[in-house]
N, C-alpha and C positions, 0 to 999 in steps of 0.2 A: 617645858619644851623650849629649846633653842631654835631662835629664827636668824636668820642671813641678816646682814646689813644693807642696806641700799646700795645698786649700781650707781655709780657717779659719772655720767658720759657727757661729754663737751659736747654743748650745743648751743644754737641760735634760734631764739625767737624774734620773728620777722614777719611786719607786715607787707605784701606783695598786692599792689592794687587795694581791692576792695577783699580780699582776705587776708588770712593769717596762718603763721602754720609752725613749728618746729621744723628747723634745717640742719641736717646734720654731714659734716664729713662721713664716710661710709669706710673711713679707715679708725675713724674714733670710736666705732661700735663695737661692741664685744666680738670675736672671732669668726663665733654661731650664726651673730646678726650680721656679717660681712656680708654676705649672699642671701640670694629668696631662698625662701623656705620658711618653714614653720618657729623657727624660733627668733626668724623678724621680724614676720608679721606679729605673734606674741608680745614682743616688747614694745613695737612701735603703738600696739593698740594701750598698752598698757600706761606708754606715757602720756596719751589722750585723755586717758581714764574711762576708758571702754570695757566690756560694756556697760551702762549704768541707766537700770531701768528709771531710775528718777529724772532722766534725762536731763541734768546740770551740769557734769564734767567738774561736780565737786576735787576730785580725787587727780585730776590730774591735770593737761595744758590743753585740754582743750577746752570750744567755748560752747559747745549745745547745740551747734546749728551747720551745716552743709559749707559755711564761709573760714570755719575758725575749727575743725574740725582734720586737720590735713599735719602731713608728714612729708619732707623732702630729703632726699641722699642725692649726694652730689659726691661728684670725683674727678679727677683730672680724664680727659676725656680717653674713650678707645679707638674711637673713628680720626681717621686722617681729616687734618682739616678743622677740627674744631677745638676749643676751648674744654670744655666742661662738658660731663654726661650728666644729667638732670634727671632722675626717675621720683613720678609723685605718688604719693596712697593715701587716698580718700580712708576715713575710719570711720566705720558705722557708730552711730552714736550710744542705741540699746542691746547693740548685738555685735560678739568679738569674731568678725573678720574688718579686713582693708581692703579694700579695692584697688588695683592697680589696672583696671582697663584702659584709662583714660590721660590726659594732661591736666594742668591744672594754668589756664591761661594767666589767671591775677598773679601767682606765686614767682611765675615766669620774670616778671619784670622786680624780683628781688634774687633771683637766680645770679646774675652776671655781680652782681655787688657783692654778695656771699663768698663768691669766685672769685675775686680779687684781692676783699680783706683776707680771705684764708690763705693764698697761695698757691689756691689751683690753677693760676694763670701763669703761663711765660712770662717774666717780669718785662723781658723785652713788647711783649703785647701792651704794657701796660702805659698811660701815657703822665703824667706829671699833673696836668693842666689840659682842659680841652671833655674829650668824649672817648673813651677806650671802647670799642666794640669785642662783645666779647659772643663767638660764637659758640651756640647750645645745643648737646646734640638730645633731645629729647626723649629719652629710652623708651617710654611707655608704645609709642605713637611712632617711633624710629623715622621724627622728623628734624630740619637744622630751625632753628631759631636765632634771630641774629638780636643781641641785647645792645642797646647804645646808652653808657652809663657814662654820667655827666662826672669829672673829677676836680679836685680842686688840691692844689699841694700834694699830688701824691696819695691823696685819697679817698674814697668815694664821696659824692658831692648828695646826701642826702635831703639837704634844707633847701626849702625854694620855694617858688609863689604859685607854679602849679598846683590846679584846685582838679580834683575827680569826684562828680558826684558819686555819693556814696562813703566818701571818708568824710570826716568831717574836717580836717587840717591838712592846710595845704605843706606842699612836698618837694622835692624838686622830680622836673621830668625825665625819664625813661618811656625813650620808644620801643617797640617790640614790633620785629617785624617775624610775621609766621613764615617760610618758606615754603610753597608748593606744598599748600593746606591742608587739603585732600587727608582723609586721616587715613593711618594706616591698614588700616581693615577693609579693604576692596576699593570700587568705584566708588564717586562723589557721590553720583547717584545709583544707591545701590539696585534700583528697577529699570537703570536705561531712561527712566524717566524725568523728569523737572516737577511734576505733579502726579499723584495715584489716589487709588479709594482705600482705604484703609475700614474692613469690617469690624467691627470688634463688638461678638456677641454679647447678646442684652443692652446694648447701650448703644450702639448707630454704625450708621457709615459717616465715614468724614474724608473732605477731601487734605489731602496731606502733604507737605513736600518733604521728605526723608534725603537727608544730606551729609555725607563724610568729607567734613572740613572743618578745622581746629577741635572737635569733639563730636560723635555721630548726636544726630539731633533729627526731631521729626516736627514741623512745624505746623498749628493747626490756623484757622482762621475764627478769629475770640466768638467771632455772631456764630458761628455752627455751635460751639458749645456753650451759649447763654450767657455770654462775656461778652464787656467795652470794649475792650482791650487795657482802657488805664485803672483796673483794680491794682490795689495796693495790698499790701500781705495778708492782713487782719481778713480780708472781704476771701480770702482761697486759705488760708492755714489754721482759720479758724471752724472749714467745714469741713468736717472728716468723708462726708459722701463725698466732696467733691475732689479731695486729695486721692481717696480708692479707685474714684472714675477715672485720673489720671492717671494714675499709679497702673490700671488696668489698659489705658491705650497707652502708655508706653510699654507697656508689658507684650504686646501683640505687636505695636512697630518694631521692636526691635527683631520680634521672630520674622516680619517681614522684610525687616533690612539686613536677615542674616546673619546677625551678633548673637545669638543663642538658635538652639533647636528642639528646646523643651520651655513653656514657658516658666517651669519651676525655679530654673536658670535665671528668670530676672531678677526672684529674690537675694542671689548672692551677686549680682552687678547692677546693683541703684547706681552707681557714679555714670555708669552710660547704656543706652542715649540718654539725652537733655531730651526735653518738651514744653516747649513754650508755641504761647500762641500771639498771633500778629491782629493790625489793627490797624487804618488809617488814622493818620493824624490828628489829633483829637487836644482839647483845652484839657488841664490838668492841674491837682496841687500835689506835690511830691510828698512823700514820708519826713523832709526837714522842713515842708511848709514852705516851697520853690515852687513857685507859678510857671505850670510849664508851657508855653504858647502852642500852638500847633503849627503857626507859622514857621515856627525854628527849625521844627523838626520835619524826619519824610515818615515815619509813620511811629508808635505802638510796642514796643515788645515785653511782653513777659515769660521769664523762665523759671520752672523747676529744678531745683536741685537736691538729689538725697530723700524724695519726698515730699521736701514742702517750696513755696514759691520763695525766689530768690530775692534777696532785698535791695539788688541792683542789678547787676548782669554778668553772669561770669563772662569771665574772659576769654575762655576757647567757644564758648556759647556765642560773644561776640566775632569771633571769628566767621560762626558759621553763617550770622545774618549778616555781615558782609558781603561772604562770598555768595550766599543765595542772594541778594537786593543787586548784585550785579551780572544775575543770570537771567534773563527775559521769561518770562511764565512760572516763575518760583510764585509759592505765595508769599515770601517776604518781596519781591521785587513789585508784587501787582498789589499790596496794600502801600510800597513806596510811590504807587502812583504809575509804575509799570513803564518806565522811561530806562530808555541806557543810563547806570554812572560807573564810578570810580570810588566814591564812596559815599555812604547813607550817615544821619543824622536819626537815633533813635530814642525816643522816651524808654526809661524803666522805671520802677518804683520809686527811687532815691535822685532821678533827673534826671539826665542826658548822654550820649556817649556819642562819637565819631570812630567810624570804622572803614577804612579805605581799603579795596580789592579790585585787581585786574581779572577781568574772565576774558578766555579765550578760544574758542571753539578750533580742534585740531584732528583733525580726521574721525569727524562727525560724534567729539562728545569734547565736553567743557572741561577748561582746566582754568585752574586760576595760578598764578604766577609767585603770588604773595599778597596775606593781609596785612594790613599795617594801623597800630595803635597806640596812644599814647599812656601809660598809667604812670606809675612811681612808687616808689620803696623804703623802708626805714626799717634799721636795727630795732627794737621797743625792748630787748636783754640778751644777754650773750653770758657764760660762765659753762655749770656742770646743769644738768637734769638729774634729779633722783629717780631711780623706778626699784621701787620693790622686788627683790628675786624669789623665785620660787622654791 
């Protein structure tokens, strides 16, 4: 039997925040993969190396886990006004679909740098020396993001002494400011509410805050569900009842926030909602062995992603504790202590994170303006990807 040779497609691997992911030009894809449909989500799962019940990602670019696990196509943009169109897909790790409900907040702040070295930017945009801001128009979510990318001779200024818990080497910085967060899929709050009961047969009531901003998320409070709030991955990914319980009240928030209408539907969209739960302030030793004070921080947060607890915080995830710790009676705002800000100081597994947001109440429902956060980016390979053809 004669078999194909390998596709050879030009791409970039990039870490973006505290993830990683394959980024490709969307004009360097074969024809078929130019557009959604079936034969791009096929390839992109296949450069993952999905799906792969041994759960390693031997066979291809991805890394096992909900952080290293992601695909990005980028293009010069279609919307007036902006730089670059930005669309992300989550890749199931044991099972061949992508998800594309969602954004992918860490990848974001490698988004604008990607756009520069490739050429999808107006060269006149672009500045010498200084800070080129490059605006993103975010396809998934059909929100702007505005990328402020540090340069230096003409090129992107990746090296630098910003440190984000969660990487281990420091970077240089990239701001990311989210625009008018609210995620694309209805109200912030999809029950009119700031707080509801959430039932979820066999297993309890809880009270909950359900929120559309930077990615839909439902937040619990850690003492309802027999949580500190500062467990670390090992103490939630290493108990299968407790990941099912989870997997199960997300599965029921999201048919209450509207994002599906059968819960069989959550099986093929794990990337959204998010579910993490909060927690006042609390003494802590991190996952690098960083003594976390409680002093420093306003409260607590853990999130899931993909199924298992995240190892620091995604990024549209921090979006959302932002914009809810700046809304009065959210449960992230009443375990920050329940005070007005502008922005919160949060524990995650890997250390610390600052997230700033405006809320602003406008003919009797809450809007936020913009979050704003700092991560940073780095090329780690760039050439061709092989993937195997069918």
């Amino acid at each position: 039997m004669t078999f194909k040779p390998q596709l050879k497609i030009p791409a970039t691997y990039m870490r973006g925040g505290t993830s990683k992911g394959v980024f490709f030009n969307v004009t360097d894809l074969p024809l078929a993969a130019q557009t959604p449909g079936p034969a791009r989500d096929k390839l992109l799962v296949r450069v993952i190396g999905s799906p792969d019940p041994y759960g390693k990602h031997t066979d291809g670019m991805g890394g096992a886990t909900s952080s290293t696990s992601k695909t990005v196509l980028l293009s010069k943009s279609s919307q007036a006004d902006h730089d670059v169109d930005y669309l992300f897909g989550q890749v199931a790790i044991d099972k061949p679909f992508i998800d594309w409900s969602g954004n992918c907040g860490n990848l974001t702040a490698a988004v604008g740098s990607f756009a520069i070295s490739n050429g999808l930017i107006d060269p006149s945009r672009v500045v010498a020396n200084g800070v080129t801001v490059v605006r993103i128009w975010q396809a998934n979510i059909k929100k702007t993001i505005i990328a402020h990318v540090p340069m230096t001779d003409g090129e992107v200024q990746e090296t630098g002494d910003f440190e984000l818990d969660g990487v281990t080497f420091p970077a240089a910085e990239v701001q990311v400011e989210f625009m008018d967060p609210a995620d694309g899929e209805g109200a912030m709050f999809p029950s009119g509410n700031v707080v509801d009961e959430l039932d979820v047969p066999n297993i309890g009531k809880f009270t909950v805050t359900m929120i559309n901003a930077g990615i839909p998320t439902i937040f619990l409070n850690a003492a309802d569900i027999g949580y500190s709030g500062v467990e670390l991955q090992d103490a939630i990914n290493n108990d299968d009842t407790a990941l099912a319980r989870f997997e199960t009240i997300r599965a029921y928030g999201a048919l209450k926030m509207g994002l599906i209408t059968d819960l069989e539907q959550a099986k093929v969209r794990q990337h959204t909602p998010k579910i993490a739960f909060v927690a006042p302030a609390a003494d802590y030793v991190s996952a690098s062995g960083k003594a976390i004070i409680a002093s420093e921080i306003d409260l607590s947060v853990r999130a899931l992603s993909m199924g298992k607890l995240h190892h620091a915080m995604m990024g549209t995830a921090a979006v959302a504790i932002g914009t809810a710790a700046a809304i009065p009676g959210t449960l992230v705002n009443l375990a920050a202590g329940g005070v007005e800000r502008q922005s919160v100081v949060f524990g995650h597994p890997s250390g610390t994170l600052r997230v700033g947001a405006e809320a602003k109440m406008l003919q009797g429902s809450w809007r936020v303006t913009k979050a704003v956060m700092s991560r940073s980016a780095r090329v780690l390979m760039e050439g061709k990807v092989r993937v195997p053809q069918d």
